[in-house]
N, C-alpha and C positions, 0 to 999 in steps of 0.2 A: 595737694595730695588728692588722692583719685580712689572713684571706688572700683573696682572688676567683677565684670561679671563674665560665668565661664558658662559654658553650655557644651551639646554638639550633635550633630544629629545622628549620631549612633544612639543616641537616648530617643528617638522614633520608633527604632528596629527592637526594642524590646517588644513582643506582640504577646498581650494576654489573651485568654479565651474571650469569647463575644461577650459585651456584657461587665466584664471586669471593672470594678471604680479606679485601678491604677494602671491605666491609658496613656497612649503617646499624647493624644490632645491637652491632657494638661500641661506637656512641653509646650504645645505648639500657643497656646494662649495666653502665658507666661510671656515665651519669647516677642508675641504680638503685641500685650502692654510695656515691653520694654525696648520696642522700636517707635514710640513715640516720643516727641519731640520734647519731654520736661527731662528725657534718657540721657538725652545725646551727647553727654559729657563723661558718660560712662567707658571706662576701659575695658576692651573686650577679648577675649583670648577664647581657643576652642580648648576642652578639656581633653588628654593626650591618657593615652594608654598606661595604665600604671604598673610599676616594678613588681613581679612578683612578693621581693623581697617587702617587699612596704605594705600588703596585706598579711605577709604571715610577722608584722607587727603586733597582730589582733587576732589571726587565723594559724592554726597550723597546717603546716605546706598540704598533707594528707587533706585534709577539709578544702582546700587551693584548689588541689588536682580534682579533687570529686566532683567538684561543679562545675570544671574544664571539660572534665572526661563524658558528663554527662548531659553535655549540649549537642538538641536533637541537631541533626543535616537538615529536618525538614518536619513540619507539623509543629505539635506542644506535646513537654513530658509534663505530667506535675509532681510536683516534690512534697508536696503537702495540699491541702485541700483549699490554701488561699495563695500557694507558689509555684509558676509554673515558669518553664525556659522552654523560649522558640529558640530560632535559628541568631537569631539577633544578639538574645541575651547574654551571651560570655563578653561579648566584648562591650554591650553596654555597663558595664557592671564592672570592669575593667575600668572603662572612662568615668564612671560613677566616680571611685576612690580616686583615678588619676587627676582629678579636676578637685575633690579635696585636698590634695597632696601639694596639686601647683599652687590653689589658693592660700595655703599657710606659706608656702615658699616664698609666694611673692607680698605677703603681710608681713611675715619673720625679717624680709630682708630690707624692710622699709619700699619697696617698689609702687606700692599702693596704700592707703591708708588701712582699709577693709576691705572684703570682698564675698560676692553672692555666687555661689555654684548651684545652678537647676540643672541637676541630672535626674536621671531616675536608670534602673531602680533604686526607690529610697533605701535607707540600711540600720534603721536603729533598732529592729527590730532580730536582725540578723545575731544570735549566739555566738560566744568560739568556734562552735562546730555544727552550728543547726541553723538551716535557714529556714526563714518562715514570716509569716507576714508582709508578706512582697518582696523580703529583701533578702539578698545574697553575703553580700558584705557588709562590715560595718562600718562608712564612710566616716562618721565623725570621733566614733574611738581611734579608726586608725591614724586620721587626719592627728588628733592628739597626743598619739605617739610618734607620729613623725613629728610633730614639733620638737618633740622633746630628745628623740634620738638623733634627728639631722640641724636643732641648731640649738638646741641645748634649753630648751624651756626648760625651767623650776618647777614651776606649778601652772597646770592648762586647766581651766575651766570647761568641762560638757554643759549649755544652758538645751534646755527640751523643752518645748511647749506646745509639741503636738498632741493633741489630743487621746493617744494612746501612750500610753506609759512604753519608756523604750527599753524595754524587757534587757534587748541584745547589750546595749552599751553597758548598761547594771551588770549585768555578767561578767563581761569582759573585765570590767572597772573595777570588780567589788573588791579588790583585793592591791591596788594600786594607789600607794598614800601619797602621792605627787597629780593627779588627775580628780577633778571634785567633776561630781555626775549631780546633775541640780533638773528636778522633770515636775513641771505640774501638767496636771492627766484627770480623764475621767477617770472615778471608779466607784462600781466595777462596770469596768470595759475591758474589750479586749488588748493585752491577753492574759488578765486579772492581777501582774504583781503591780509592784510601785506604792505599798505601803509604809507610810511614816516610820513604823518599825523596824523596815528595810535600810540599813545605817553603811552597811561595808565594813570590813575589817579595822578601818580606820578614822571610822564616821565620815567617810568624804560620799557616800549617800545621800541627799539631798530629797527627798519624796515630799510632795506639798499637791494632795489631790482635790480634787474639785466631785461635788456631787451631778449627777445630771439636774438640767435646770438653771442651773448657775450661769451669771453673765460676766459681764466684764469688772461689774465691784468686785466680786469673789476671786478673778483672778490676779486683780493688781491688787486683791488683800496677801493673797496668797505670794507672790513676790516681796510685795513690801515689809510682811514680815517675817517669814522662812527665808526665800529664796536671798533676796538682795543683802542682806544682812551679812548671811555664812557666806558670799561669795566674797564680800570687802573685807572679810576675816582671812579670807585665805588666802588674796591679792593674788591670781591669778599672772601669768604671762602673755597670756592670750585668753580669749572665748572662744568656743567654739561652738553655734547655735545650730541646733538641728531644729528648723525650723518647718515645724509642721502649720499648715492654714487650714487642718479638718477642725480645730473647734469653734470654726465661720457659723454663725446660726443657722445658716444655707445649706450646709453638710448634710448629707444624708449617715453616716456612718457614727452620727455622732448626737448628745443632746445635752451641747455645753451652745452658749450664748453670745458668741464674741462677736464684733462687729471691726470694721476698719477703726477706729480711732483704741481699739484697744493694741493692734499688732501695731500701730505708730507710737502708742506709750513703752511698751515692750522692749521695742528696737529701741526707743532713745533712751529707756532707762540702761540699758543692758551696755550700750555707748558708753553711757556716763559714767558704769563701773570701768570699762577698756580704757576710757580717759584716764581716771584715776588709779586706778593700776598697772595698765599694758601699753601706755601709750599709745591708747585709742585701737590695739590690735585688737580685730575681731573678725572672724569668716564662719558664715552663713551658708547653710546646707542645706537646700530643700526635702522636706522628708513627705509627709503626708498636704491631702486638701483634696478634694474628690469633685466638689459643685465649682463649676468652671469658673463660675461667674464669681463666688466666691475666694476662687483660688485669686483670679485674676487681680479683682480690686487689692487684695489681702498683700501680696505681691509687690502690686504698684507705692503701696503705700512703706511697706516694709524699704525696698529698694529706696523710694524716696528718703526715708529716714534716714539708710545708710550716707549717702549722699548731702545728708546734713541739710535737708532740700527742705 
């Protein structure tokens, strides 16, 4: 069995204002530690255009067309004072969710073991109906509800460990007792929710926050006894990791402590539950990581885990 990794370079053409931490170059540094040669057994596939029908999973159509209708010809509009669309972004954003979509498909259908999709722009951050925080869509909610509508998951696990609490996916989620949403985050960071008291209608809330300062003890405290726990209780069908690498201690956006051996614990514990629940199903999303160099190592080593490497 095999890992896939999806990409494409429509995830280039998303162009932010000068200056922006969520830049094409993190694609491109990504894609450059995973052309080297410990990769190369890696399956690869470009990420395809996604179905309307498969974002208003998570989005209503009206919220669909507004971010359709509202892509400039030419220049930047901004949506919010940290969200903007060029000319690029409809259809990056498109491939974003279409390359979550193939990834479960081809996990769901046994095709691959697991699988790692770097698109951008990221989406955990994206509402029902408000985008914000770089992100348009919300790649890995919808991704979990396609599991669940096109091959019938039970119960899909959200894991977050990007470094900003994933505001979007909590919204969307809060109210859906078949989906557990599990996020260690700074706080307070932006964009301040993600507290322990924050449960869901059905407790499938998960909130396990980290103070700034904190290293990598405090977040595999923080897994080992919140996170990993409530996820072996709810035996999941799959995982679906929104895999952020901003809480790299290299991060500018951020002042959590992690290092590479902490995203290689991560990944193989987060396995270990897919093993014993999902038959090792799990797909990985890239969401946030800003310091290149950070993203890159963070990345390599991530990807290696999947790969069992």
């Amino acid at each position: 069995m095999t890992t896939l990794y999806i990409t494409h370079p429509a995830g280039l053409d998303h162009i932010p204002p000068l200056g922006h931490p969520e830049r094409p170059d993190r694609l491109r540094v990504v894609e450059r530690v995973l052309e080297q040669e410990a990769f190369q057994a890696l399956a690869r596939e470009q990420a395809p255009l996604a179905a309307l029908s498969r974002i208003a999973l998570c989005h209503p159509m009206h919220y669909i067309e507004a971010i359709r209708d509202a892509s400039p010809r030419e220049g930047l509009i901004q949506l919010d004072t940290d969200t903007s669309m060029s000319p690029g972004t409809y259809e990056a954003a498109l491939r974003s969710v279409g390359g979550a979509v193939l990834a479960v498909d081809e996990v769901m259908t046994g095709t691959v073991s697991n699988a790692f999709c770097a698109m951008r722009p990221p989406g955990h951050h994206a509402e029902t109906a408000l985008p914000m925080g770089f992100c348009f869509f919300n790649n890995a909610a919808i991704a979990a509800r396609h599991a669940r509508d096109k091959h019938g998951a039970e119960r899909v696990a959200v894991i977050d460990f990007d470094v900003h609490h994933g505001n979007g996916t909590q919204d969307i989620l809060w109210a859906d007792p078949n989906i557990m949403y599990c996020s260690t985050h700074e706080m307070p960071l932006y964009p301040g929710t993600g507290a322990p008291s924050e449960r869901g209608e059905h407790g499938t809330i998960v909130n396990a926050p980290l103070r700034a300062g904190d290293g990598g003890d405090e977040f595999q405290e923080a897994f080992e006894n919140i996170i990993l726990p409530r996820l072996m209780d709810f035996r999941p069908d799959l995982l679906v990791l929104s895999s952020g690498f901003d809480a790299h201690m290299r991060d500018p956006l951020s002042n959590i402590n992690l290092l590479e051996p902490d995203y290689t614990w991560v990944t193989k514990s987060l396995m270990d539950v897919a093993d014993k629940c999902a038959n090792g199903r799990l797909v990985s999303l890239l969401e946030g990581g800003y310091d290149l160099q950070g993203l890159a190592r963070s990345v390599g080593v991530h990807v290696l885990a999947l790969m069992r490497g």
